[in-house]
C-alpha positions as CSV (number, residue, x, y, z in Angstrom):
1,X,-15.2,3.6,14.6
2,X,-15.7,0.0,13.5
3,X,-12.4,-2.2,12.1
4,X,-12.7,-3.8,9.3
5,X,-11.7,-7.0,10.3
6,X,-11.6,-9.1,13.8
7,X,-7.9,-9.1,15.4
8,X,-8.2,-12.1,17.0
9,X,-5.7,-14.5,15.2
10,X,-6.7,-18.4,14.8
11,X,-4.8,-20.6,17.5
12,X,-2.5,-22.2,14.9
13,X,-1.0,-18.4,14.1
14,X,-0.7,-17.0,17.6
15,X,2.6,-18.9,17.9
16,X,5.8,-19.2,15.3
17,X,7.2,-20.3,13.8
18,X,4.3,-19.1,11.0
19,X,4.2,-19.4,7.5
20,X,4.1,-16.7,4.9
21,X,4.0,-15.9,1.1
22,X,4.3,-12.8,-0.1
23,X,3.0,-11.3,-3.3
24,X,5.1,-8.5,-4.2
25,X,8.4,-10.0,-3.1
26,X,10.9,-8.0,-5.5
27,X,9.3,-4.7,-4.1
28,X,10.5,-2.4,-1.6
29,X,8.1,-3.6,0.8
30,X,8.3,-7.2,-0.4
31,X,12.5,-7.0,0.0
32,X,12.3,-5.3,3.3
33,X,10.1,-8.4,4.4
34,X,12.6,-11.0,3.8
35,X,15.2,-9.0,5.1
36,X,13.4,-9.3,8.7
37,X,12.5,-13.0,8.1
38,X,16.6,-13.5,6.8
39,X,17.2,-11.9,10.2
40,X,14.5,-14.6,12.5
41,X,14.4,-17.5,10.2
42,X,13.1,-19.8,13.3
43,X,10.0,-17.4,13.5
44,X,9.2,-18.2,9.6
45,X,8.8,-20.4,7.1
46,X,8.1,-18.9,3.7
47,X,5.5,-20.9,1.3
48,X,5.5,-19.1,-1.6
49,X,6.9,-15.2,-3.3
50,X,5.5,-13.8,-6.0
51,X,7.7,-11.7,-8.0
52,X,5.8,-10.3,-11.9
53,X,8.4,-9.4,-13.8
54,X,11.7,-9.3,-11.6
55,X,12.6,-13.0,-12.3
56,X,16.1,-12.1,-12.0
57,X,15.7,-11.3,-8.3
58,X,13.2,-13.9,-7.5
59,X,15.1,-16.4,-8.9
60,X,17.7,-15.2,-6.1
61,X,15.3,-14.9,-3.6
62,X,14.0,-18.4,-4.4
63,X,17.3,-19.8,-4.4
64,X,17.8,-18.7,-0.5
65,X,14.3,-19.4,0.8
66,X,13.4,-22.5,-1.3
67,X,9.2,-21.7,-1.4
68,X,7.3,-24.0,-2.8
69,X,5.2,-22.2,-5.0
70,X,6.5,-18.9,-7.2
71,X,4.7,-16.6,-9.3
72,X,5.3,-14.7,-12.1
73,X,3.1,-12.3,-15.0
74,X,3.2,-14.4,-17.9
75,X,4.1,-18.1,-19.1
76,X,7.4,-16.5,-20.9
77,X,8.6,-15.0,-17.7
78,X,7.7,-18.5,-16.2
79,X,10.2,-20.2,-18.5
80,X,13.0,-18.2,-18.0
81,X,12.6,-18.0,-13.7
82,X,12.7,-22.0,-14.8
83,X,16.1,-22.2,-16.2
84,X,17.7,-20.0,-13.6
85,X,16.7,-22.4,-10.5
86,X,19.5,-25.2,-9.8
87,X,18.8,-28.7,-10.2
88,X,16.9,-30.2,-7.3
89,X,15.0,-27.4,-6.8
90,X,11.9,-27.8,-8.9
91,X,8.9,-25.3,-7.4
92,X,5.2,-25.0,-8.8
93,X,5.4,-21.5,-11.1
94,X,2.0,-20.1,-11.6
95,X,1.5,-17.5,-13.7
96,X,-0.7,-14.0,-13.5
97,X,-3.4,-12.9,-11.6
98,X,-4.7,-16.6,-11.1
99,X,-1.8,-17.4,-9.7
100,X,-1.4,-14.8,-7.5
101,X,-5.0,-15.6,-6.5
102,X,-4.4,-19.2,-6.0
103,X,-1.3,-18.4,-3.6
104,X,-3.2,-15.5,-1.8
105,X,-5.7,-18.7,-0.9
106,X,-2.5,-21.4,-0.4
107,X,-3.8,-23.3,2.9
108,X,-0.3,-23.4,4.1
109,X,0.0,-20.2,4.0
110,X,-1.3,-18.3,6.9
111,X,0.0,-15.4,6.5
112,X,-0.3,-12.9,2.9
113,X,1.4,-10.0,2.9
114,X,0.2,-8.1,0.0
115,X,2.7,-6.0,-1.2
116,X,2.1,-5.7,-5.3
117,X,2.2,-2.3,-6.7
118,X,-1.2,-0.8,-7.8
119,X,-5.1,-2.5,-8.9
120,X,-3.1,-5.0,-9.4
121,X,-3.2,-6.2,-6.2
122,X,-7.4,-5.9,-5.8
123,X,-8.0,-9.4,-6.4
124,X,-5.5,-11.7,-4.4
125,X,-6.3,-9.7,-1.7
126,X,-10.2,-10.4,-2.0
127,X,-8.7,-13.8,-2.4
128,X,-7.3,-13.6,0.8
129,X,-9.8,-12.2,2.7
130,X,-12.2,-14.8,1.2
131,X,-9.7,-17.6,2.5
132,X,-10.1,-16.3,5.9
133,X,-6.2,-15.5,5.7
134,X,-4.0,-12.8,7.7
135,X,-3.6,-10.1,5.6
136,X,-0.4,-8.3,5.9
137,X,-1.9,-5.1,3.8
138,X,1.2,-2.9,1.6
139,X,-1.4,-2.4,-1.1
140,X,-3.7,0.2,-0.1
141,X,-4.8,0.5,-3.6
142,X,-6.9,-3.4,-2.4
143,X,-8.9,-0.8,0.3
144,X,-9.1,2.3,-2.1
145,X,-11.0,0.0,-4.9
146,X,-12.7,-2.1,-2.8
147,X,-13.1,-1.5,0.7
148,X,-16.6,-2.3,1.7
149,X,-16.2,-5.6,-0.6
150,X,-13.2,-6.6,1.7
151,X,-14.9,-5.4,4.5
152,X,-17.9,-7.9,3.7
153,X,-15.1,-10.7,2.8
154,X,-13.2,-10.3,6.5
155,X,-16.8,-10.2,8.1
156,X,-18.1,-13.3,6.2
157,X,-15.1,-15.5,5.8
158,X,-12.8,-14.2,9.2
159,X,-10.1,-12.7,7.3
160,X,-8.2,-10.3,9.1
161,X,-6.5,-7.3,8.2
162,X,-3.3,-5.8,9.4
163,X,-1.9,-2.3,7.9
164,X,1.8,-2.2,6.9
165,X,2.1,1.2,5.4
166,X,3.5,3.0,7.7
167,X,0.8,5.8,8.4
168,X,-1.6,3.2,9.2
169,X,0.4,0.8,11.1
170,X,0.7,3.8,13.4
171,X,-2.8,4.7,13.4
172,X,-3.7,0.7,14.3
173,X,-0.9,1.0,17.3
174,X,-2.0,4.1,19.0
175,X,-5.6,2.7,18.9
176,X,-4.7,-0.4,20.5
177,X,-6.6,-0.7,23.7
178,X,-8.6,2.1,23.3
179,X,-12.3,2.2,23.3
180,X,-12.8,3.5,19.9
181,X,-16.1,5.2,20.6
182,X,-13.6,7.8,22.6
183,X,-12.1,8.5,19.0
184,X,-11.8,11.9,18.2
185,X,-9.9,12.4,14.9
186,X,-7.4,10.8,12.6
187,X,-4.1,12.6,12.2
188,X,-2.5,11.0,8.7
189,X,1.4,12.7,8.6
190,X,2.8,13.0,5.2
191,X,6.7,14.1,4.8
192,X,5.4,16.4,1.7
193,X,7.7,15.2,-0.6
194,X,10.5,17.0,-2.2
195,X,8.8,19.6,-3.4
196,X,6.8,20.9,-0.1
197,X,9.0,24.4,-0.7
198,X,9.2,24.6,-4.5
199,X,7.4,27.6,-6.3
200,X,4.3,26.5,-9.1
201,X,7.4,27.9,-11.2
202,X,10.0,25.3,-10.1
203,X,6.9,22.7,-10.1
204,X,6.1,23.3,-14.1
205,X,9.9,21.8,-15.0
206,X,9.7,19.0,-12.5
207,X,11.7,16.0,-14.4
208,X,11.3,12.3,-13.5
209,X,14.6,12.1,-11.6
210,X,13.7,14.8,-9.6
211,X,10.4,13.7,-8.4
212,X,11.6,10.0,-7.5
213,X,14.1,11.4,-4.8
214,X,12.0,11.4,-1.5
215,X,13.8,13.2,1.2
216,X,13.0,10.5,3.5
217,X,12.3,6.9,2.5
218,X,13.4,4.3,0.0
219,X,10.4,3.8,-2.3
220,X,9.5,2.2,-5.7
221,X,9.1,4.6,-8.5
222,X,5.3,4.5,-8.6
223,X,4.5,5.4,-4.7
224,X,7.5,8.1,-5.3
225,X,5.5,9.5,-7.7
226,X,2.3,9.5,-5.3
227,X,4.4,11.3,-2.4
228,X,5.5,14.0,-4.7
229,X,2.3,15.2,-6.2
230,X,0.7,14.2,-2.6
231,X,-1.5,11.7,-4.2
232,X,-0.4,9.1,-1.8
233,X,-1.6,11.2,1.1
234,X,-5.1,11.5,-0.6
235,X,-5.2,7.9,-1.0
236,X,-4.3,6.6,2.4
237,X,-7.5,8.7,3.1
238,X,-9.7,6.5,1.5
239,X,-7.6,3.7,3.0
240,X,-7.8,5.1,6.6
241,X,-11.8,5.2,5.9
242,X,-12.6,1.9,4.9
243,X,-9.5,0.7,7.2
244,X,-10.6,2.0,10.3
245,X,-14.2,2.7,9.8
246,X,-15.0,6.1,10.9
247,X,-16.2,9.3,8.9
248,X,-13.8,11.4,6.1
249,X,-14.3,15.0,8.3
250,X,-12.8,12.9,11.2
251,X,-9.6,11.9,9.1
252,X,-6.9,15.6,8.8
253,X,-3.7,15.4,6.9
254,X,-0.8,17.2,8.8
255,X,2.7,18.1,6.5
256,X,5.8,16.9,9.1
257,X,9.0,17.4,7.2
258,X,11.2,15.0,9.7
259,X,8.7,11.8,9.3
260,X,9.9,10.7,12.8
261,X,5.7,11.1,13.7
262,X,4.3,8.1,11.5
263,X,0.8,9.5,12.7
264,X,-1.4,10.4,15.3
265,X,-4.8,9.9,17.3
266,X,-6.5,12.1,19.2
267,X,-9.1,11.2,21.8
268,X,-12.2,13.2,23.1
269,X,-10.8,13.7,26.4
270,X,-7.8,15.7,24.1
271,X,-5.4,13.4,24.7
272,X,-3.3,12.9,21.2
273,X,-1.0,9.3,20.7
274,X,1.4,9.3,18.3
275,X,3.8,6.3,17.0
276,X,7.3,7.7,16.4
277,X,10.3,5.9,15.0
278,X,12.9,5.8,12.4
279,X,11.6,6.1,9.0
280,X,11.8,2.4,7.7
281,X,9.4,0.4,6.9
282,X,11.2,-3.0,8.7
283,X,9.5,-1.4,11.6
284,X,5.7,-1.9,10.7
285,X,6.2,-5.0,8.2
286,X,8.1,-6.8,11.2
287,X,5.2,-5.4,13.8
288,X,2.4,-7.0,11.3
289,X,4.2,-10.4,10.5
290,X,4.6,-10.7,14.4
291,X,1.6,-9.3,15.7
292,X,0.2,-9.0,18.2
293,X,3.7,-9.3,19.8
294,X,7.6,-7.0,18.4
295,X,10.9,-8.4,17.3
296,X,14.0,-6.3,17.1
297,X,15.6,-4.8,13.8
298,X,19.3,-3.9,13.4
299,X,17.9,-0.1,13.1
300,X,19.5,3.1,14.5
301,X,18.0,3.9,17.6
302,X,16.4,7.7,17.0
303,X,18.7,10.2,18.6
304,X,15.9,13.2,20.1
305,X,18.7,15.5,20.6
306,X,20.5,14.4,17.4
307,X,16.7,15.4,15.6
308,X,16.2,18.2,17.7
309,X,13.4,19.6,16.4
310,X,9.9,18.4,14.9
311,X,7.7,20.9,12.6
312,X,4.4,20.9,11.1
313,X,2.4,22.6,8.1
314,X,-0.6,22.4,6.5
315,X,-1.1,20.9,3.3
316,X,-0.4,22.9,0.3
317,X,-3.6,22.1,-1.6
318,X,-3.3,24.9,-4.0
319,X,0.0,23.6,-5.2
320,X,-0.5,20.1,-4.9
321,X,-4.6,19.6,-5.8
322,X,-4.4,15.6,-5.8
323,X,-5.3,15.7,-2.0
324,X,-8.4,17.2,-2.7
325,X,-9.3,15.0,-5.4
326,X,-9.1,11.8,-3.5
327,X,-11.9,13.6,-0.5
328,X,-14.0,14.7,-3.2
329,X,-13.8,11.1,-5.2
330,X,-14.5,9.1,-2.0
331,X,-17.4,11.9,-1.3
332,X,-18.9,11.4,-4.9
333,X,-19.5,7.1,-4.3
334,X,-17.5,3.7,-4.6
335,X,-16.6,4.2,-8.4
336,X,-14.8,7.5,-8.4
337,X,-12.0,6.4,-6.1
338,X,-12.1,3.5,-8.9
339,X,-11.7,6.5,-12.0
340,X,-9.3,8.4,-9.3
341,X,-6.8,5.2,-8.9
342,X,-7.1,4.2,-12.5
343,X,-6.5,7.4,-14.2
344,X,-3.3,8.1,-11.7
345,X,-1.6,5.0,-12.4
346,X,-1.5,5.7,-16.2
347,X,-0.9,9.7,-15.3
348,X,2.1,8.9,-13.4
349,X,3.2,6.5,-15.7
350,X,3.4,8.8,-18.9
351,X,5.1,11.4,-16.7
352,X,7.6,8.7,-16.0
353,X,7.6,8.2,-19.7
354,X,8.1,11.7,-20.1
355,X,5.0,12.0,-22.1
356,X,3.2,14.7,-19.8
357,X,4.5,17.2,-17.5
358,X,4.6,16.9,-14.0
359,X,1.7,19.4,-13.0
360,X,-0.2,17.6,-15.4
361,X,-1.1,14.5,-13.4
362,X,-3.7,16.4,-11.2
363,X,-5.2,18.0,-14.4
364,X,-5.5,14.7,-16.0
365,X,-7.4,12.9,-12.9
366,X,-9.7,16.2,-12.4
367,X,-11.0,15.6,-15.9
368,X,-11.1,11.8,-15.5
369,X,-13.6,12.4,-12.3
370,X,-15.3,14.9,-14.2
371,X,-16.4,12.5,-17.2
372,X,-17.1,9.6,-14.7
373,X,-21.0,9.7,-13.7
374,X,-21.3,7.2,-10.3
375,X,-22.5,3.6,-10.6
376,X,-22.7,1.1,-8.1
377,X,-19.4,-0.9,-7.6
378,X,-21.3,-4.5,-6.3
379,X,-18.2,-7.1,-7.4
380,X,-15.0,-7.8,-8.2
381,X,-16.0,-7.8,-11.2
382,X,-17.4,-4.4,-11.6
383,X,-14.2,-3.1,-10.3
384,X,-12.0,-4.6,-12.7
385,X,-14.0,-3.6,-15.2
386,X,-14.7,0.3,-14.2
387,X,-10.3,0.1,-13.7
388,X,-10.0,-1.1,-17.4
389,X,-12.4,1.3,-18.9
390,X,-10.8,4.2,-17.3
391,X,-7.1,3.3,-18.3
392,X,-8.1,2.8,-21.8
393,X,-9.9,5.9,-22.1
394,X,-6.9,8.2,-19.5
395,X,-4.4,6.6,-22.2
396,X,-6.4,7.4,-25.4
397,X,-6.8,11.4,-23.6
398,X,-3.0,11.5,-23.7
399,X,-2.3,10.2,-26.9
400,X,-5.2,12.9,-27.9
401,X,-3.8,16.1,-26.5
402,X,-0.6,15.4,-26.3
């Protein structure tokens, strides 16, 4: 097992208060983050938030933590975040993936936490790395596209990596202080979503409203999506291998209903570690934006008697097929996780549109992989440009047959 990045933080960042932008600020993740920062504003100053479309709520969240820099997609979304600040308060806007890329490099920033939603979040993240900044990772899709590129990056330029989403923020804390030669295997836990139970009946009439009620967390519509058809599961395999270095048969997927367990390790000596805690993700943002040391949340304290009881399954795999798809992608070479990503994002998208049915998705990325033939992914560049390809030809499948 080898990291993908050094932990030791530069001596300006081990203390606070420290400073922050965070692209993806109108998310879930990027909403939860402000909420801890709201609750210690002497341990941060924030620099920048980047917001795409939202303006409406980054306007707001401007307004309260006065950034200096703001970004939005386009120059039209630009000019109407404009006339919604109050007078006085005149910030640099910059606008799309430049922009994001120029704040993910800010030098007053020292901390990024990448939170966008999607590829999209692929390239301020490489920006990041290559500016030797902290790296507060939400967007797993950065590690799924490009992993050994932002490997190279963090090796070459000292970036360092730390994992928000919750699965590996509990991986990264149970192997904290542990040689990791003594590694045995990876246990990712996925809640199953809300169709774990459901019959390949019930799973044929899946609606959009349906799938975006997770039993458990408070997601955006895209990762709901993901948990539902497993997906996300199968990606934060590929994340947990370029993340943590070690080989795919030592990473296992384990269905836990009650997502108390965020995940688990198990050493050679049989020991097993597992990070448990109340399912919300102001728990691993906070530990990554104070690492290496905690802050407290205004969280219920879990009640073990109250819970009483912790299962586990296995995977369905025959019902929910998109698990297997992401082992066999990241088995095949670097450009099929790039087809795999790709294609979902414009799957799950036309089932939100209502364009495809649910049990579609899987089909959809199967023959998406199957079309792909391997070629080396060598830049940023390459990435973008496999991503592109793919999306224009997954949209111009739909159209087709349906």
């Amino acid at each position: 097992m080898t990291y993908i990045s050094s932990l030791h933080l530069p001596v300006p960042c081990q203390n606070f208060p420290r400073s922050v932008t965070i692209l993806g600020s109108t998310g879930s993740i990027g909403t939860s983050a402000l909420k801890i920062i709201a609750n210690h504003p002497e341990k941060f100053q924030i620099i920048g938030l980047a917001g795409a479309k939202n303006v409406h709520l980054l306007a707001r969240q401007a307004v309260q933590f006065r950034p200096r820099v703001l970004g939005v997609l386009t120059d039209q979304l630009a000019a109407e975040l404009r006339s919604m600040l109050p007078s006085g308060y005149a910030p640099e806007i910059v606008v799309g993936s430049a922009g994001y890329q120029a704040m993910a490099k800010d030098p007053d920033a020292e901390f990024i936490l990448s939170a966008q939603v999607g590829a999209a979040g692929l390239a301020p993240t490489m920006a990041a790395a290559q500016a030797g900044k902290i790296i507060c990772l939400a967007n797993k899709e950065s590690l799924v596209l490009g992993g050994h590129l932002i490997r190279k990056s963090c090796q070459e330029h000292g970036g360092i990596i730390l994992p928000v989403d919750s699965e590996h923020n509990a991986i990264f804390q149970s192997l904290g202080g542990h040689d990791p030669h003594t590694l045995r295997r990876i246990l990712l836990t996925a809640s199953g979503g809300p169709f774990r139970t459901k019959s390949s009946t019930f799973l044929q009439t899946v609606t959009p409203a349906q799938a975006l009620k997770h039993p458990n967390w408070s997601m955006g519509a895209k990762i709901s999506i993901d948990s539902a058809t497993l997906m996300n599961k199968g990606l934060e395999i590929i994340e947990a291998y370029h993340l943590f270095g070690v080989e795919l048969a030592t990473i296992e997927v384990v269905v836990h209903p009650q997502s108390i367990i965020h995940s688990m390790v198990e050493y050679r000596d049989g020991s097993i570690l597992a990070h448990l805690g109340t399912p919300d993700m102001q728990i691993p943002i906070g530990y990554c934006l104070a690492y290496p040391t905690r802050m407290e949340h205004p969280l219920e304290h879990l009640d073990f008697a109250k819970i009483a009881t912790l299962t586990f399954e296995k995977p369905r795999t025959d019902m929910f097929p998109c698990l297997n798809l992401a082992c066999e992608a990241l088995k095949a070479g670097p450009s099929h996780p790039v087809v795999l990503n790709a294609a979902n994002e414009i799957a799950v998208q036309a089932f939100l549109d209502e364009q495809i049915p649910f049990m579609d998705i899987p089909h959809i990325l199967e023959q998406a992989l199957t079309d792909h033939r391997g070629q080396p992914m060598e830049s940023l560049d390459a990435i973008l440009d496999l991503d592109t390809k793919t999306r224009h030809d997954v949209q111009k499948y739909i159209q087709t047959a349906y």
